[in-house]
Each structure stands twice: as C-alpha cells, then as structure tokens.
N, C-alpha and C positions, 0 to 999 in steps of 0.2 A: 504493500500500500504506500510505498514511498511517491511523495509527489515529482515529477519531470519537473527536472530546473525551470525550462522554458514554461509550464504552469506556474510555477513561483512568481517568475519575474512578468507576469501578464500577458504574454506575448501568443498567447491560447484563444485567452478571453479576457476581458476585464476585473483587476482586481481591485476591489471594492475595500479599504482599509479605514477601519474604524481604532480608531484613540483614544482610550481610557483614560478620565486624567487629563484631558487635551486643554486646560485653562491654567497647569502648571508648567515648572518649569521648565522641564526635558520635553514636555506637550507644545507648549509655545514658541519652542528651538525647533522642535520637528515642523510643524506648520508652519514657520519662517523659511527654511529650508525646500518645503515641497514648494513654495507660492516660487520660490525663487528656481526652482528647476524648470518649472513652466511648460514649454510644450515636450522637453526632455522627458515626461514622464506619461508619454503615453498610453490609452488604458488603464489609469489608474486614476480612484475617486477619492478621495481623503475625506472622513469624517471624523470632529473633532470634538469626543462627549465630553461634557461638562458636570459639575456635578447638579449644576441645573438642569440639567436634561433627563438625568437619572440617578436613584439612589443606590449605589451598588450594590447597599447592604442588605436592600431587598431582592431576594429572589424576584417577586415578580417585576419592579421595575429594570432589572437587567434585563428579565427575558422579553419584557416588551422593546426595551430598545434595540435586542437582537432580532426584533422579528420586524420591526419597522425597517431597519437598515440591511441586515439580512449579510452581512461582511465577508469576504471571501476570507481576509485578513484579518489580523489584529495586535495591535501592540497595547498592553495591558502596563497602564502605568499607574492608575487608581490606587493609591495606597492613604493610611491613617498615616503621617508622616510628624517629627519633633525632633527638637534638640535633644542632648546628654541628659539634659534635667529634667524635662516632661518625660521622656523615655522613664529615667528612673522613679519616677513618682504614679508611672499608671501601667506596670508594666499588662495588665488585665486589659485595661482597654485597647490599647495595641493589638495583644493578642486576638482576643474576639474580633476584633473589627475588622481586620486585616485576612483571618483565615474567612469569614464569613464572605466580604466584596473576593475574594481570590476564587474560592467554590463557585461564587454565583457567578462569573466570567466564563472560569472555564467550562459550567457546566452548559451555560448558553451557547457558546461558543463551538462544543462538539455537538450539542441540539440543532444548533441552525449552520452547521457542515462546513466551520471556519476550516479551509484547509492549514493554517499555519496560525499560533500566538506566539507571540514575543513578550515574553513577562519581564518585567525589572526586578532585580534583587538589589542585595546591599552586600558590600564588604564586612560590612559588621555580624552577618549571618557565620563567617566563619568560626572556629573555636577560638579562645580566648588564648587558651596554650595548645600553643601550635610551633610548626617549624617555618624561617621564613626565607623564601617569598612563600605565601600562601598561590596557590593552584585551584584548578578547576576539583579535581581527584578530594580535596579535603572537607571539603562542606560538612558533609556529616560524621566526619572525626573526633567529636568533642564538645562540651558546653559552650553553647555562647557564654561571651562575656557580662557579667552579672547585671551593670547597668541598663542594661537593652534584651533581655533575653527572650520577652516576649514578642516584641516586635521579628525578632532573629529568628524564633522560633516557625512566626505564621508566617515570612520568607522561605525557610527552608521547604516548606509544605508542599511550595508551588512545583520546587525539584520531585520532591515525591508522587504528586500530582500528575507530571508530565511523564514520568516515566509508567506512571500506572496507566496511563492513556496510551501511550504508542504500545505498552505491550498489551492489553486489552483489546484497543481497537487501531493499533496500527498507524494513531497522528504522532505526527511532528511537531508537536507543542514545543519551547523551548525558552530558556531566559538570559538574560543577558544582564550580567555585575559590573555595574559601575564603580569605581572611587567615588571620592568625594566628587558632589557635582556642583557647579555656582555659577551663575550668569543672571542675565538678563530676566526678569520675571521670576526672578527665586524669590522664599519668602524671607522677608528682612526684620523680625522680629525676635528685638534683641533675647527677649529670654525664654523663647522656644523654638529659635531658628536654628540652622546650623551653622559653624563658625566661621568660615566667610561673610557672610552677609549679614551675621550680627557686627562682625568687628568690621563690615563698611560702613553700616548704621551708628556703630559707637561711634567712629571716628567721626563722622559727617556731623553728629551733634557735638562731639569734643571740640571741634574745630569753630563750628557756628558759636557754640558757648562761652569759646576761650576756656577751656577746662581742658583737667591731662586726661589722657586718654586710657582706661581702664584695661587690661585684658585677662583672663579669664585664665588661672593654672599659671605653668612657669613657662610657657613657650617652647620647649623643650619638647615635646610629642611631636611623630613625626605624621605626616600624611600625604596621599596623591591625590592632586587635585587636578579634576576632567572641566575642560571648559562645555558647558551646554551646547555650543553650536559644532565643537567637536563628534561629542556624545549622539546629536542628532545626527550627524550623518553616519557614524557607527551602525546604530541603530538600523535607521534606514538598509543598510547595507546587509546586514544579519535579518532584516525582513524579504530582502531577492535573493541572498545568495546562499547564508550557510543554512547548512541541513542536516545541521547535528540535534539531536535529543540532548543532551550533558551541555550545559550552560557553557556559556565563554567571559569571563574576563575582559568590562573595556575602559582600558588605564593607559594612562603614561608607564613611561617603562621606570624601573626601579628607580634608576640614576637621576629621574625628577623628581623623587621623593624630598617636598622639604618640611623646615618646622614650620608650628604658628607662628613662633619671633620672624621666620622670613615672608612668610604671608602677611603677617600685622607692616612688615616693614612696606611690603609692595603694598599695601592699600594706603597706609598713610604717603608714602611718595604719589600714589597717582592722586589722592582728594586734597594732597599738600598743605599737610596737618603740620606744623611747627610746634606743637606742646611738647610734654613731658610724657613719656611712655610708661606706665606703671604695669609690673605684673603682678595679679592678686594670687600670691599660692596657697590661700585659702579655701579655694575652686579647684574643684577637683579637675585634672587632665586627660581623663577618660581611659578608652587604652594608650597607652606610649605608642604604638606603632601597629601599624595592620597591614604592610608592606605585600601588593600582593606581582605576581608574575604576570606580563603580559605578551610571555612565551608562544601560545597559544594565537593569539591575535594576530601576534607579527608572522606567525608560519602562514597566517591567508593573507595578508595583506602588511608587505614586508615593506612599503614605500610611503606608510601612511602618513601626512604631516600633522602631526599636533599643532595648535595655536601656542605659540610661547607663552610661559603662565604670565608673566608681567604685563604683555599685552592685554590676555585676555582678564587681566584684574584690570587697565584701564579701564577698557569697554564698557566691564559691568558697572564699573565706580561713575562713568561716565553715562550711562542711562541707567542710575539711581538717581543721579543727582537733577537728570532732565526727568525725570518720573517720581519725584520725591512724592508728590500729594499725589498719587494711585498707586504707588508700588505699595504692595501688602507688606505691614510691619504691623 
C-alpha cells in the first residue's frame, strides 16, 4: 500500500492539503511560503484550519472539518503548546489535550482517506538521560525530562500512532522534530512563551523602559534554534518527498548549537538595547542541552541552506517591533 512518489507530489491528481494549526507559527511560515511558490505548485490547494474553524479536541468538530475539506494531505501542527513554567505547572493538561486533538486528527484523517500526515513533534519528547546527539532511533529510550513530561508524553503517542496505522492499515503517516523554532508570528508572551520570543519581548520593553534587561537561568544551556521560514520549507519538503514511517529530525547541525547568553546577545544587538544585562539564576534553566543529530536530514538533502541565526533573529526582532500591537504576547 505504499503510495507512488509521483501521487505524493500531485502530479496524478490534485492534492488537497489541509493545516492544523494554520494561525501559528510554523502554520503562518508555511502559508507565507506556498502564496510565494505561486504557480510553482501546481495541483495543489492549501487549506489553513484555524482554531476558529474547529475545535480539535472535539471529535466531532475535526471530523466535520475533515469531511467538508475532504484533504488528500495533511500536516498536523495543532498542538496545547507553553513555556518551561506553564509546562511545569499543568503537566495534566498538556497531556489530555494534546493526546485527545492528536487521536481526533489522525483518526479523521484515515476516515476521510488522507493518503499522507505530517505531525510535528518536539525535541523535548526525547529522554532526559540520554547519549548525545540525540537521533531519530531514541525517542522511546527513557523518561522524558520531568519539567514537560506530559506534554512529551502525548508527543510520543503520535510515533506510536503512526506506526500502528501503516502496520494495520498500511498509511504512511509520519512526523517531523523540530528544534527550537522562533520567527515571525510566534507567540511572545513573556511568561508562557518560549525563550526567544520572551527574551525579544523583554528586551523591547527593557529598552522602551530604560530598564536592564532580565534573563531567565545563567545562560549557560545550550540549544538549536530552526528559523520558521526554514522549518516551513522542510516541512513542505517531507510532505512530497520523504516516505519514511520513523520520524526525521529538522535542525541545524550540531556545530550551531549555541547558549541563551548568545541568543540574548543576538536579540539585544539587532533591537539595540544598550542597558545592563542581568542573569536571574534563581530560574531555573531547564534541560542544559538537548543536542540532537541532523544526520538523517543531511543524507536526503545534503545542500540545504539554513538562514544564519543572527539574520534570522533580525527579521523576527524586526517584524515584532513592526507588529508590536497584534503580535500575540
């Protein structure tokens, strides 16, 4: 039951791709990316759910939106998403919400004869003690890391999920692990965002304030950060072409892994914050490092260019600050 490439990539008949999620950030990267491919993508309909369009965590409003749209496609980005500290404070609601919208996706989705999904997961799904780089191979080697383990947990599910579908019935379900992701249309709410986009919102008011600029733990944790309109076209990519079941990895390679001291540094250079830099290491730092391989990635497409991260911190620093009164914080 494996589908012919040339069905993948529409060249059959029309593929019809619906977008979970399509009002965040990886959603608003993607839909920037297709408008811009334009007549390059032809046969192909983009549809971009919202969560005003539907409640995922209803069974029935997923399957109504699967049967209205009818998707050949789907890239599944709907997720209950938070920072280090909401994570650790509801790790219950994560879980339930997240396994419940994941269920009702996939179950719509082999109801109404999606030939392909594409789910997102997280790095942070991996174990907590592990060996590193972390790999495709490790996922379910060990506890997630305590702070997030419920969200980590209803992640993992979706692996589980997908393998129980192609051997059941034969789909090509399949997901794809981002690093850290920040751009344009992320949510910038200092204290349930993730740490990019809080530390360009701190800095943007430290700077408006004349006040020093706060940052959260000693700087010292390391992290990969994927610019959004990278990730979108990844993405994209892993929707025509690969045809793996077993997830993929999509990061910068190890050798870009840097700290938050060099992230805080690149966001205060591009919003050109002159205060005082304070690290609180009363805040906790989460994990120190989640380092993973993008071994994998590079074997299908060995010539890929990343956005250099200091660019892609102006960009975003730079449509913050043009989106200050509607960007979500």
């Amino acid at each position: 039951m494996k589908p012919e490439s040339s069905q993948m990539n529409g060249s059959l008949g029309p593929m019809r791709v619906l977008v979970t999620g399509g009002s965040g950030l990886v959603g608003r990267a993607i839909e920037r990316l297709v408008k811009e491919e334009g007549e390059n993508r032809k046969g192909e309909e983009w549809i971009f759910l919202t969560s005003k369009d539907a409640n995922l965590l209803s069974a029935e409003e997923t399957r109504a939106a699967f049967e209205k749209h009818r998707p050949t496609h789907v890239i599944h980005l709907a997720a209950m998403v938070g920072g280090l500290f909401r994570n650790m404070r509801q790790n219950l609601d994560f879980w339930r919400n997240n396994v419940f919208i994941n269920d009702n996706v996939l179950k719509a989705a082999h109801e109404f004869g999606a030939l392909k999904v594409v789910s997102c997961l997280s790095t942070c799904i991996f174990p907590d003690k592990t060996a590193y780089p972390i790999d495709e191979t490790m996922i379910h080697n060990g506890p997630p890391h305590e702070s997030n383990f419920g969200y980590a947990y209803a992640k993992r599910m979706i692996d589980v999920q997908n393998r129980a579908l192609f051997q059941q019935y034969g789909l090509r379900y399949t997901a794809v692990i981002p690093t850290n992701v920040f751009g344009p249309h992320d949510n910038f709410n200092i204290e349930d965002g993730h740490v990019l986009p809080g530390l360009i919102h701190k800095t943007y008011l430290a700077k408006k304030e004349g006040k020093p600029l706060q940052v959260w733990g000693s700087g010292r944790a390391l992290r990969q950060f994927i610019y959004s309109l990278d990730l979108a076209r990844l993405f994209v990519w892993v929707l025509r072409e690969y045809d793996e079941v077993e997830p993929i990895i999509l990061s910068v390679g190890e050798e870009d892994e840097v700290s938050i001291k060099f992230a805080a540094d690149a966001v205060v250079e591009a919003l050109g914050f002159r205060g005082d830099v304070i690290y609180d290491t009363s805040k906790s730092d989460g994990q120190f490092k989640k380092t993973a391989s993008n071994a994998k990635l590079r074997k299908y497409l060995p010539d890929f260019k990343f956005t250099p991260f200091k660019q892609a911190i102006q960009e975003t620093c730079d449509w913050f600050v043009a989106n200050y009164d509607s960007a979500r914080k």
